[in-house]
Structure formats: structure tokens, C-alpha cells
Backbone as a ProteinNet text record, in pm:
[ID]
protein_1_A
[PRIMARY]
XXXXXXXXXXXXXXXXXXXXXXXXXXXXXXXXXXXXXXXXXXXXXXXXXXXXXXXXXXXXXXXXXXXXXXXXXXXXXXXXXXXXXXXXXXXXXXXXXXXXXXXXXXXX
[TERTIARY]
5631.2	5749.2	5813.5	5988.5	6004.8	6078.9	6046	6072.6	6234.7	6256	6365.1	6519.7	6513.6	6661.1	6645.3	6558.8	6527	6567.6	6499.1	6533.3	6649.5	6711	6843.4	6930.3	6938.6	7034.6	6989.2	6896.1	6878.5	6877.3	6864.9	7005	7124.2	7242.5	7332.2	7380.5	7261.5	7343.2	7349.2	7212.1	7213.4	7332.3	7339.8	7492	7642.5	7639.2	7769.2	7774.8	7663	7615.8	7658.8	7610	7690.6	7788.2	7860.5	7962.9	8087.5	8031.6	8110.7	8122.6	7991.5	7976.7	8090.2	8128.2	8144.5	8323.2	8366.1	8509	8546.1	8507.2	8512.7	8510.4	8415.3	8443.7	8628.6	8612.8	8745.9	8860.4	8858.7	8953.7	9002.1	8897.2	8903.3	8967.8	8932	8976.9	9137.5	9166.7	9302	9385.2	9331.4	9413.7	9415.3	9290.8	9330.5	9298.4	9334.2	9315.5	9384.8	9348.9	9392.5	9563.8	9506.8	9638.6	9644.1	9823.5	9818	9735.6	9688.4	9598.7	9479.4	9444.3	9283	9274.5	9448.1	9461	9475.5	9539.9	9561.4	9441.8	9329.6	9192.8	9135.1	9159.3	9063.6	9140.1	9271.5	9267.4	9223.7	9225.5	9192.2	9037.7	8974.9	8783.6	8806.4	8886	8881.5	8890.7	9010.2	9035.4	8935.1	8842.6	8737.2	8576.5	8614.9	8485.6	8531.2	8670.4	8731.2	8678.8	8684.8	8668.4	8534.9	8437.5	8267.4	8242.6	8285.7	8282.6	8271.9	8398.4	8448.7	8378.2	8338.8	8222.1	8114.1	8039.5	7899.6	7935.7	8053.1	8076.2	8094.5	8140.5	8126.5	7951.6	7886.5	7779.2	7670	7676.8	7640.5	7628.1	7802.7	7903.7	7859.8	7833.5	7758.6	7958	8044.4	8182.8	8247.1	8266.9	8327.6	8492.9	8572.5	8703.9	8754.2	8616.8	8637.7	8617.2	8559.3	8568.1	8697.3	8797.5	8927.4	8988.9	8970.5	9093.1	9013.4	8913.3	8859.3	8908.1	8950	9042.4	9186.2	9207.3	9396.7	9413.8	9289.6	9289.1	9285.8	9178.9	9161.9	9264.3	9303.8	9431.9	9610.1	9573.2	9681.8	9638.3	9541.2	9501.6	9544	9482.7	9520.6	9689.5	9754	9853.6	9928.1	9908.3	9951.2	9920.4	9831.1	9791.9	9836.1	9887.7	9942.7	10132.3	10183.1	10290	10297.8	10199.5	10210.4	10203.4	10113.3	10108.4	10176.4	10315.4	10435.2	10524	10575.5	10638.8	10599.5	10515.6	10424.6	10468.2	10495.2	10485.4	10657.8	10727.6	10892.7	10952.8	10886.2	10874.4	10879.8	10747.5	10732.2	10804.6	10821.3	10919.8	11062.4	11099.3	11244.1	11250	11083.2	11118.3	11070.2	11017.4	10973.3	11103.4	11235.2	11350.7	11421.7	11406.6	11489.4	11457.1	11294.1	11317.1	11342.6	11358.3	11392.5	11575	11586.4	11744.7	11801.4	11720.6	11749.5	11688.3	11630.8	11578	11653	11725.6	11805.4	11964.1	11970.5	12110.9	12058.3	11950.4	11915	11932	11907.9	11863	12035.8	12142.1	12291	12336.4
8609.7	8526.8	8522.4	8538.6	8525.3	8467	8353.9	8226.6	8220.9	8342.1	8341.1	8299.6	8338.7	8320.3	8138.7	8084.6	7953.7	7877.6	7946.6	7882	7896.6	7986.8	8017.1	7945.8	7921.5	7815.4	7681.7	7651.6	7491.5	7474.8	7594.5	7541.5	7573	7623.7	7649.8	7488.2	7454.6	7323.1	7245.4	7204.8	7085.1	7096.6	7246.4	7294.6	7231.4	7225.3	7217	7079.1	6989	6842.8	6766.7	6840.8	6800.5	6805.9	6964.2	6960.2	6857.6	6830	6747.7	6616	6573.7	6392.5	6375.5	6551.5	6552.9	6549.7	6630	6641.6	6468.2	6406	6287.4	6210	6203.2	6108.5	6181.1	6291	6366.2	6315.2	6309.5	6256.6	6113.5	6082.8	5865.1	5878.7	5970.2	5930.8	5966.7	6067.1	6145.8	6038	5917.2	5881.6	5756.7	5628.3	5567.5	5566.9	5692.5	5661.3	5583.2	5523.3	5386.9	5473	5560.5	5661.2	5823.6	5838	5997.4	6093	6100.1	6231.2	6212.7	6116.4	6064.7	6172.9	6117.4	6231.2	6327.1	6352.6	6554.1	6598.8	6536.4	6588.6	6633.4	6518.5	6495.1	6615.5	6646.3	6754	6869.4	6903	7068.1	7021.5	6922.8	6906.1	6962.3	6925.9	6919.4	7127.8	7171.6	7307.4	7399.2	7331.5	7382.7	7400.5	7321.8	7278.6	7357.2	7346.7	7441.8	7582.6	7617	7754.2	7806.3	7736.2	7703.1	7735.4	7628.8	7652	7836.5	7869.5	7981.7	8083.6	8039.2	8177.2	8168.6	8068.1	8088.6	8042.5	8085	8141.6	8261.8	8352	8501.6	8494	8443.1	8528.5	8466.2	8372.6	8349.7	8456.4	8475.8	8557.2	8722.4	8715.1	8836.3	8952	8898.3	8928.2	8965.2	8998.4	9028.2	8976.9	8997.4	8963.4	8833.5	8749.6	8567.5	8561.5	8621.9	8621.6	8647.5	8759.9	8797.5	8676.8	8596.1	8492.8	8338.7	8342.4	8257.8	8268.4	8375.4	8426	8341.1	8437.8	8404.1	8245.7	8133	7995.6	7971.9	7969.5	7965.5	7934.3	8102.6	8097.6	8029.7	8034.5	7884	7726.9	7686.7	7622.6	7547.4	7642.4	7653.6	7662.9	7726.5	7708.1	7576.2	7503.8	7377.8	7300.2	7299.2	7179.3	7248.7	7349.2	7356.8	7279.1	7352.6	7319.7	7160.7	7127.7	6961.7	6879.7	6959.6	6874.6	6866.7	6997.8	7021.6	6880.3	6873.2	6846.6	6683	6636	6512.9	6472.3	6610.7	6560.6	6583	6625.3	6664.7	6484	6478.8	6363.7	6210.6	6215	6121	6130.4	6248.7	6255.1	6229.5	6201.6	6156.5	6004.4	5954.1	5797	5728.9	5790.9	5769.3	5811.1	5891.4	5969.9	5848.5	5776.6	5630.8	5544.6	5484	5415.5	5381.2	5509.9	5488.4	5453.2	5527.5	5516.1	5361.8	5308.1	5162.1	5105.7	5068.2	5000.2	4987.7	5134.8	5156.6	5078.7	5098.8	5057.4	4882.4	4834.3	4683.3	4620.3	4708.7	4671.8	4646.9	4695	4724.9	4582.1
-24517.9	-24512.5	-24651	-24706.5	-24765.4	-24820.7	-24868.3	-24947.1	-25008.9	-25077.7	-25201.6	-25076.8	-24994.7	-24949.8	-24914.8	-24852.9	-24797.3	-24995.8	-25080.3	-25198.6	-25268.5	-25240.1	-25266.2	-25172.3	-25083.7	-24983.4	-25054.8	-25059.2	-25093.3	-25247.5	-25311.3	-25483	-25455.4	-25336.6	-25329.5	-25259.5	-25184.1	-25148.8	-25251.3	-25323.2	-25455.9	-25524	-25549.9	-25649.5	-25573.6	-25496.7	-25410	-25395	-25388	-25339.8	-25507.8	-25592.8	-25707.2	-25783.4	-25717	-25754.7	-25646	-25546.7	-25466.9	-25491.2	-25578.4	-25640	-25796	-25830.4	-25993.7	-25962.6	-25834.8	-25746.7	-25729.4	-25732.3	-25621.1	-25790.6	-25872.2	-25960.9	-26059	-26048.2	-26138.2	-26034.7	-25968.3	-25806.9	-25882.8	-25880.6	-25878.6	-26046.3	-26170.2	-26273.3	-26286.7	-26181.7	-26181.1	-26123.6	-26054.9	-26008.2	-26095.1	-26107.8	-26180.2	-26335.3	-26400.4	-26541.1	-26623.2	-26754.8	-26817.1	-26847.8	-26866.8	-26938.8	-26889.7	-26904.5	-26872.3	-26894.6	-27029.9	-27091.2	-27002.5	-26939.9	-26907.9	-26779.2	-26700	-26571.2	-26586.5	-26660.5	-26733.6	-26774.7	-26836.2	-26822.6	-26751.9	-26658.4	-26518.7	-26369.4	-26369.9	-26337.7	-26364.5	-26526.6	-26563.3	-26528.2	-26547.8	-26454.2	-26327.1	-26285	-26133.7	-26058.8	-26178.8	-26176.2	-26255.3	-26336.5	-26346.5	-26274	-26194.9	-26105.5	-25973.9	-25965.9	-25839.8	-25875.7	-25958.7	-26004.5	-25996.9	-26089.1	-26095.7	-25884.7	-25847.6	-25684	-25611.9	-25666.7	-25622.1	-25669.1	-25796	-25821.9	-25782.4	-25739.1	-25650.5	-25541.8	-25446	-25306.3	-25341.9	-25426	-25413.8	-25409.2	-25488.4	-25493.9	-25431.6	-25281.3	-25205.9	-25070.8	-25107.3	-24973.1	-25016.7	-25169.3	-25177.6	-25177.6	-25239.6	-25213.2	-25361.9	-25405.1	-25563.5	-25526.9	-25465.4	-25449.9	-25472.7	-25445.7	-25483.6	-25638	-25719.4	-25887.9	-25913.2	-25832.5	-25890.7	-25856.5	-25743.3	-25709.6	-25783.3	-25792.6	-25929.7	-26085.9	-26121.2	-26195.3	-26221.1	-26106.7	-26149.5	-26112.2	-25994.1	-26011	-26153.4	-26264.7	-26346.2	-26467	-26435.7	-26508.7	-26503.8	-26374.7	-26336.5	-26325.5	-26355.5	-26405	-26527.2	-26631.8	-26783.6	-26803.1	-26740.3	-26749.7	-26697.2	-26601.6	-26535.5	-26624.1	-26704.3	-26802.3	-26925.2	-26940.4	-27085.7	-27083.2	-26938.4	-26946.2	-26936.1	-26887.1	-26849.6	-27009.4	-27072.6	-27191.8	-27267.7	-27242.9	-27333	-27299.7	-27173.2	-27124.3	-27151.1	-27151.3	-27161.3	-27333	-27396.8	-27556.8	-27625.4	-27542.3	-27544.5	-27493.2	-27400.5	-27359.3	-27469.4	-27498.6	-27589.8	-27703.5	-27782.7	-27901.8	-27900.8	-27742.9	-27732.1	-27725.4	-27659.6	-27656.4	-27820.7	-27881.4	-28030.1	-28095.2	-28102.1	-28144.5	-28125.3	-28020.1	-27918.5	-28031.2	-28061.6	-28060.1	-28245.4	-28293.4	-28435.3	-28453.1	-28342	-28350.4	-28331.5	-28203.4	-28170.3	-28293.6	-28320	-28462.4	-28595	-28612.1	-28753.1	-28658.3	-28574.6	-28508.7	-28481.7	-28545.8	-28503.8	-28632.6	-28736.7	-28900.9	-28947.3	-28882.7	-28955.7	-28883.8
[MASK]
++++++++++++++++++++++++++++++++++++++++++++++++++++++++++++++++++++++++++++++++++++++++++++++++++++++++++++

């Protein structure tokens, strides 16, 4: 009888059982974090753990084609949180731009 596949399914579940407890806490911080950056973290967790996922279903599924689309997730990923953090910081330098302007226009 041989053991290795029976042990290989039951670290594929633990793996999945924790990555599903680690989904669920990144979930709850995405939604109520104290602050933006906390959620912009807690997504790229979330797109990293998506990813982590996707590569041990290829090599469960025994499939190489799920590493390529683990990939380009990955990499859109990284990109969603780069543009987000631009946009997040274009952002703030206009309400900090505001509020020097209101201030010097408070001082006259």
C-alpha cells in the first residue's frame, strides 16, 4: 500500500484549510481597515495567497499551464496595487496642495 498520495492529499488539504483561514482574515482587514494603506495591503495578501493557491493546484493537477496563469495573476496583481498607490498619493498631494493654499488665503 502506498502511503505518499493519501499524504499528499491531506497536506494539500491543511494547505488549502489555511490558506482559506489566512483569505478570510485578509477579506475582514480589506474591508474594515483603520485606514486605506491597511486595505491596499490586505488586497496585494489576498493576490498573493491567490497566487500561492494556484501554484499548488498545478502541482496537485499535475498541469504546468496553471503556473503561466499564476503568473500573469501575479503580475496584475502588482500592478493594481502599484497603480492604486499612485493614484492614492496624487490624491493626497492635492488635498495637502488645498490645504496650504486655504491656510495662506486664511493668514491675509
Amino acid at each position: 500500500m502506498n502511503l505518499q498520495p493519501f499524504f499528499l492529499r491531506t497536506v494539500f488539504i491543511v494547505y488549502f484549510a489555511v490558506l482559506s483561514v489566512l483569505l478570510i482574515f485578509s477579506l475582514l482587514r480589506s474591508i474594515k481597515g483603520p485606514r486605506f494603506t491597511d486595505r491596499i495591503v490586505a488586497v496585494n495578501v489576498i493576490g498573493t495567497v491567490s497566487t500561492a493557491a494556484i501554484c499548488i493546484i498545478s502541482i496537485y493537477v499535475d498541469e504546468g499551464f496553471f503556473v503561466d496563469i499564476a503568473l500573469v495573476y501575479a503580475l496584475l496583481n502588482f500592478l493594481s496595487v502599484v497603480i492604486l498607490s499612485h493614484v492614492v498619493t496624487v490624491e493626497h498631494n492635492k488635498k495637502e496642495k488645498n490645504k496650504k493654499t486655504n491656510s495662506r488665503e486664511d493668514e491675509k
